[in-house]
N, C-alpha and C positions, 0 to 999 in steps of 0.2 A: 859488485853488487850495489844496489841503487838507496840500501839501507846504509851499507859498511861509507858513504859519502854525504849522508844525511839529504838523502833525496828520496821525494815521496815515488812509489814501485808506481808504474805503468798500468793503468787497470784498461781494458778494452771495452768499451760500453755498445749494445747494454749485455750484461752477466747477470747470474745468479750471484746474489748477496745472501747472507745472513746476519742475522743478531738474537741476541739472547736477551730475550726480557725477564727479568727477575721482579719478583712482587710477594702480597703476603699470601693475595685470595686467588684462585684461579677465575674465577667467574670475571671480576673485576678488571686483572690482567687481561682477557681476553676480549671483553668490553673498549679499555681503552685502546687496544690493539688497532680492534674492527675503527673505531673513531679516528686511529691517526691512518691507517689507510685511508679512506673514504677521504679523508680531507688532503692528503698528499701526492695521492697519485695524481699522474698527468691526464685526465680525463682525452687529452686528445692520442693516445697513446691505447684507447681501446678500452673493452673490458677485462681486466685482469688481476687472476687468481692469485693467489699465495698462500704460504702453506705454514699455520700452526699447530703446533704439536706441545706436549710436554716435555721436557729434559729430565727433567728431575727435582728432589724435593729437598732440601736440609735434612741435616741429619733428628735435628728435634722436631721439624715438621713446621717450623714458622713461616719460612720462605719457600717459594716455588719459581722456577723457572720455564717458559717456553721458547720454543724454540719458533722464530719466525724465517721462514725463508720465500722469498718471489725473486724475478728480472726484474732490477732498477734500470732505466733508458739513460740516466749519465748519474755523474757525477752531484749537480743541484739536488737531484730526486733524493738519491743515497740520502743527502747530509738533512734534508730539511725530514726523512722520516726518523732520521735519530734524532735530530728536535726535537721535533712532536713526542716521540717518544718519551724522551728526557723531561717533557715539560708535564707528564700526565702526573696527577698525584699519585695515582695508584701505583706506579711504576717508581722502584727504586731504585732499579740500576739497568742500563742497555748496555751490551759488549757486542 
């Protein structure tokens, strides 16, 4: 196995990705969402959709999480939309 040798798994591009944005507001979350698509995607690669949804919330109701899932076209796309992600205020954590 390509973990049990400390080598990164084989991914096949382009796939279905996901990540999970965790934040406090949903509005906000999915504001900056819409902002790190629009500036990440590969504009030569089409018009294309992706899919936000909710997960779930904390149990006190502070934090909320969505669920973001589209087809990343390779590897650069993937990583620079966790960027984006990662760099938005309103986002406090991408998995």
């Amino acid at each position: 196995m390509a973990e049990e040798n400390n080598q990164k798994p084989v991914v096949t591009y382009p796939c279905l990705w996901g990540y999970k944005v965790i934040g406090a507001e949903e509005e906000s979350l999915r504001g900056a969402v819409k902002h790190c698509m629009d500036t990440c995607l590969n504009p030569n690669s089409g018009d294309r959709e992706f899919e936000l949804g909710i997960s779930r919330s904390s149990k006190g109701g502070k934090y909320i999480s969505l669920s973001l899932n589209l087809t990343v076209q390779d590897e650069a796309e993937r990583d620079a939309i966790y960027t984006a992600l990662t760099n938005r205020p309103e986002i406090v954590m991408v998995i």
